[in-house]
MARNULUM-688795 format. One record per residue (C-alpha): x, y, z; residue number from 1; residue in one letter. Coordinates in steps of 0.05 Angstrom, whole numbers, always signed. Example, Ala and Ser with C-alpha at 12.3 -4.5 7.8 and 13.67 -1.06 7.14 Angstrom:
2
c1 / c2 / c3 / k / r
+246 / -90 / +156 / 1 / A;
+273 / -21 / +143 / 2 / S;
//
This chain:
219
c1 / c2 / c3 / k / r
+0 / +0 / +0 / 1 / X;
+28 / +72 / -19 / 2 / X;
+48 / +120 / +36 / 3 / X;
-13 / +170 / +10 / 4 / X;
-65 / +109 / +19 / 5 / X;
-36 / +90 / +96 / 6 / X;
-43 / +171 / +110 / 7 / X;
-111 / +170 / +88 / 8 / X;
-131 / +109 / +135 / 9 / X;
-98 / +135 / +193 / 10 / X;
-120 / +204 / +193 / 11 / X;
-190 / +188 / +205 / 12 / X;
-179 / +154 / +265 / 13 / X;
-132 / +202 / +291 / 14 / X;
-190 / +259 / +282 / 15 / X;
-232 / +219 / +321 / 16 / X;
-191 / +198 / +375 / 17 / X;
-171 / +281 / +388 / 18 / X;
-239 / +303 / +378 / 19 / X;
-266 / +251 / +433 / 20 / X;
-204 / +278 / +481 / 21 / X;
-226 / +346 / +470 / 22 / X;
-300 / +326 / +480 / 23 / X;
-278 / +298 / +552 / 24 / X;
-229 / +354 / +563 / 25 / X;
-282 / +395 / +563 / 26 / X;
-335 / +361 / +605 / 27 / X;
-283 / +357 / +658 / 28 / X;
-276 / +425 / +655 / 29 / X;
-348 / +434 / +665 / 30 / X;
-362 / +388 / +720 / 31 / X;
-302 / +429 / +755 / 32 / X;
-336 / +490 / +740 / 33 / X;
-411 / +460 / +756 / 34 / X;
-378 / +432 / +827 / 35 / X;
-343 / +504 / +844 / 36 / X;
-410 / +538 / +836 / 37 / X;
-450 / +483 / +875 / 38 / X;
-399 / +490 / +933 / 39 / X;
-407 / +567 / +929 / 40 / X;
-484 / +561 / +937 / 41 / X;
-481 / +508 / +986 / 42 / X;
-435 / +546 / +1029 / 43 / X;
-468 / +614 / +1017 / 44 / X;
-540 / +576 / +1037 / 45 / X;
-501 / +543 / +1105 / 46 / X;
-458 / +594 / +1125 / 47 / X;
-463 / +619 / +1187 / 48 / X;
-501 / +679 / +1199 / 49 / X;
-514 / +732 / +1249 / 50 / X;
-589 / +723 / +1269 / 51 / X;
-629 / +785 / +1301 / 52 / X;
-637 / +745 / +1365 / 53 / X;
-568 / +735 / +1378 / 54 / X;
-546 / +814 / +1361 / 55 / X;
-569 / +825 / +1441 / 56 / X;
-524 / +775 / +1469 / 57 / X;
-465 / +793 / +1429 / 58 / X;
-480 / +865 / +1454 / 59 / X;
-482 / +847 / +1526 / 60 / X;
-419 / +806 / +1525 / 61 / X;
-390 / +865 / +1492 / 62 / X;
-419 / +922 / +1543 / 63 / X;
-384 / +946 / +1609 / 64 / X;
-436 / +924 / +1663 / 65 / X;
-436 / +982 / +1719 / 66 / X;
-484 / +991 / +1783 / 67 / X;
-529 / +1036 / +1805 / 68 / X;
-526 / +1052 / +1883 / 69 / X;
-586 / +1011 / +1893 / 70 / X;
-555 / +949 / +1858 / 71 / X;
-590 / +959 / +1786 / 72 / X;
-547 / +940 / +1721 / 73 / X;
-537 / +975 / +1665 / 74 / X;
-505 / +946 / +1603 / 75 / X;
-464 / +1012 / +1576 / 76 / X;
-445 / +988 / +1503 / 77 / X;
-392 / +1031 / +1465 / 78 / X;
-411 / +1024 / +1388 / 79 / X;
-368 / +1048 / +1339 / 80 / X;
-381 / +1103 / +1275 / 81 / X;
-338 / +1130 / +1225 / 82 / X;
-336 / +1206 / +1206 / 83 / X;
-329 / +1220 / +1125 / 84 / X;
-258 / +1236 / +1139 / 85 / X;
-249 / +1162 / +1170 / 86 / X;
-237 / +1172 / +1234 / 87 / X;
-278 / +1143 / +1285 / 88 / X;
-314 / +1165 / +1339 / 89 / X;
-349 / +1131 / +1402 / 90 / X;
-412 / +1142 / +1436 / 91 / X;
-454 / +1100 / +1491 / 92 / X;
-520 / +1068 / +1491 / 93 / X;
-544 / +1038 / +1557 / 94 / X;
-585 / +983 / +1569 / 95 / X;
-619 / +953 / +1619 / 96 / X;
-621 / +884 / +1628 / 97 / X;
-679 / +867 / +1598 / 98 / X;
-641 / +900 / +1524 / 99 / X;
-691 / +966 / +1534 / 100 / X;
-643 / +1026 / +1517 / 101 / X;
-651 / +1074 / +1572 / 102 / X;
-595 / +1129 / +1533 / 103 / X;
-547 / +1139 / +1486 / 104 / X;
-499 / +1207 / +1473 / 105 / X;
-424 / +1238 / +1492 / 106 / X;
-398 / +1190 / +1557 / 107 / X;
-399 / +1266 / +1590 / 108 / X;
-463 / +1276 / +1580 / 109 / X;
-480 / +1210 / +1625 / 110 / X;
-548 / +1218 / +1660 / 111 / X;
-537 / +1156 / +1712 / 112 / X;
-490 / +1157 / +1775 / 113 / X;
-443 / +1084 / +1778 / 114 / X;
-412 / +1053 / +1837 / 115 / X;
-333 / +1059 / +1826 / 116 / X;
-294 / +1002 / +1835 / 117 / X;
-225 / +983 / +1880 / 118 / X;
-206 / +936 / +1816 / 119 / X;
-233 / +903 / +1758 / 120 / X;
-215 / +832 / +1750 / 121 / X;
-221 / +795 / +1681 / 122 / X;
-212 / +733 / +1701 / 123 / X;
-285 / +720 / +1697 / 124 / X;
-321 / +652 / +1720 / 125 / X;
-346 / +608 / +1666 / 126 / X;
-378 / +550 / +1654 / 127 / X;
-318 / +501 / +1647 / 128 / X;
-303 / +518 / +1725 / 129 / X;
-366 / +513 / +1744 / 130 / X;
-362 / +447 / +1727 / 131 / X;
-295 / +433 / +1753 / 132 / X;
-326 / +458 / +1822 / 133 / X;
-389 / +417 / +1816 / 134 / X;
-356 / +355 / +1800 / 135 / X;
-354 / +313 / +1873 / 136 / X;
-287 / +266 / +1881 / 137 / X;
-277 / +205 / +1938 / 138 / X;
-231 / +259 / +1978 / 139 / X;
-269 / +324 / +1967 / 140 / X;
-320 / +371 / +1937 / 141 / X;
-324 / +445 / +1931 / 142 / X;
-380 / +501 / +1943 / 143 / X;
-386 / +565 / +1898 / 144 / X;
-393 / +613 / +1972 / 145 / X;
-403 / +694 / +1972 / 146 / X;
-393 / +724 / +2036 / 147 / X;
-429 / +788 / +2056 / 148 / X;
-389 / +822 / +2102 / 149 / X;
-400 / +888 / +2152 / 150 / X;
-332 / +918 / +2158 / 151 / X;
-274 / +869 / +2169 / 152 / X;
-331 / +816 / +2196 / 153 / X;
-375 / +758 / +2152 / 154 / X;
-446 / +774 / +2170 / 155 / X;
-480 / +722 / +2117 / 156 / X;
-453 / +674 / +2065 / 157 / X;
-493 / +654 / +2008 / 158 / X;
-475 / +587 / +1974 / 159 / X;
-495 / +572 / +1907 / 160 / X;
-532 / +495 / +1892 / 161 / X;
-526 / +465 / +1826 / 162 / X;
-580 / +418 / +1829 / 163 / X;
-626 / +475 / +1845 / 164 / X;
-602 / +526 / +1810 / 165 / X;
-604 / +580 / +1863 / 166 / X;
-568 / +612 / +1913 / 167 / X;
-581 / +594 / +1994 / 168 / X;
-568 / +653 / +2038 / 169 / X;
-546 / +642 / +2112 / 170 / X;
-540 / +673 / +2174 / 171 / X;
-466 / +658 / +2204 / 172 / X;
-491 / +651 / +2267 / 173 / X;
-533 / +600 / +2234 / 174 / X;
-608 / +600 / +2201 / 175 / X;
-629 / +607 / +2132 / 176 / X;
-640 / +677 / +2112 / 177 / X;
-673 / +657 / +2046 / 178 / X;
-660 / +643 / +1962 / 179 / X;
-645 / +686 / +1897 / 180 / X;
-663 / +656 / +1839 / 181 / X;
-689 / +672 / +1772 / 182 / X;
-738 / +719 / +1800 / 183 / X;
-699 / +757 / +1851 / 184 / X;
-703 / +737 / +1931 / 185 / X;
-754 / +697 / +1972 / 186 / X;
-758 / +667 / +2031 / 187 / X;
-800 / +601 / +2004 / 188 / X;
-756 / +551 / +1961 / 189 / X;
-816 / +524 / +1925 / 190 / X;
-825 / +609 / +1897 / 191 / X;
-749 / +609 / +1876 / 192 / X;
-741 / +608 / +1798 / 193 / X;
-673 / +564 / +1770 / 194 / X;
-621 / +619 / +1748 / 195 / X;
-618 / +585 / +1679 / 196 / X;
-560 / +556 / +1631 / 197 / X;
-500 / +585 / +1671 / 198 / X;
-446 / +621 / +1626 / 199 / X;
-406 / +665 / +1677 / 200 / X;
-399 / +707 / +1732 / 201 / X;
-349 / +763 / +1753 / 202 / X;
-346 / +796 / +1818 / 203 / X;
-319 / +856 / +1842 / 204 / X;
-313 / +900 / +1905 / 205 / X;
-335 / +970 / +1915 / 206 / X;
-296 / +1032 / +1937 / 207 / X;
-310 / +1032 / +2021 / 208 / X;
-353 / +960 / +2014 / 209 / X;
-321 / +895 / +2040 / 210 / X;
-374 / +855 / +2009 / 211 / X;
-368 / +838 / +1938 / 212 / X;
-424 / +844 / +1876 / 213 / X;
-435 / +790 / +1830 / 214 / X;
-451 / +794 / +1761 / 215 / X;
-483 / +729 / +1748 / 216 / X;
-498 / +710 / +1673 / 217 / X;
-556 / +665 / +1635 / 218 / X;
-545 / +650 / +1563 / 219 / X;
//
């Protein structure tokens, strides 16, 4: 057979064979293309987002929680603008604890009197020493305890109990003076509200106070 005849033969088969490699060069290149896009959308669709109800409780862990003389809380939240020229400026909004804002405007131009402080500690109380505390061992077991002092002397302790939840107050020269739950103070266990999912506390101690206050915290 002449060299023109053997060309002729193998050319067609050649054609085909590159065609068919392009053909699947290109599908691949689509399914890559196809699964990119699916993965966006997927991950777009299941991405976590910021939800409305969760904006309070990212505002409150962010706030500075000061004290009223008569022991109210106010969650003083410093939010953060930007001027056209870029720089930013600060200004408060303060909240109660039920998220109701009370103010906002200039730190100076405050309406609301706080309780200073001797120091502010942040090594706060969470949940994964709770847990260390409440766990009870063959040689010993620990008790979350706040004493109440009147000058240099402990007038009351109040112990906290995880199965109920609430916080027992006593007399030191013994007797019960009561429970704070939920709901505030009573003297009836069966009226005293669970606290809720514990996630932390903090405590600090007021300029001319020996007693400390507690910030306890839900989620």
């Amino acid at each position: 057979m002449k060299l023109k005849g053997i060309s002729k033969y193998t050319a067609t088969p050649l054609k085909i064979a590159i065609t068919v490699l392009m053909l699947l060069f290109i599908l691949c290149f689509l399914q890559v293309i196809i699964t990119q896009i699916g993965f966006m959308l997927t991950y777009k669709d299941t991405a976590p987002e910021t939800s409305r109800p969760e904006e309070p409780n990212q505002r409150i862990d962010r706030s500075s929680k000061n004290f009223l003389p008569d022991g109210t809380i106010h969650l003083v939240y410093t939010p953060k603008y930007s001027r056209a020229g870029g720089k930013p400026y600060t200004q408060e909004q303060i909240y109660d604890c039920n998220d109701n804002l009370l103010w906002q405007g200039i730190r100076k131009d405050r309406p609301y009197e706080y309780l200073s402080w001797t120091e502010y500690s942040l090594d706060r109380f969470d949940d994964r020493r709770m847990k260390q505390i409440q766990t009870i061992g063959a040689e010993f077991s620990r008790m979350l305890e706040i004493p109440v002092n009147s000058e240099s002397k402990t007038e009351q302790v109040w112990r906290y109990d995880s199965g109920l939840d609430l916080f027992a107050g006593y007399h030191i020269k013994g007797g019960i003076i009561g429970y704070i739950g939920s709901t505030g103070f009573t003297d009836s266990k069966s009226k005293a509200k669970p606290f809720g999912k514990f996630k932390h506390f903090t405590a600090w101690a007021p300029k001319d106070s020996f007693s400390p206050t507690l910030l306890w915290q839900t989620e």
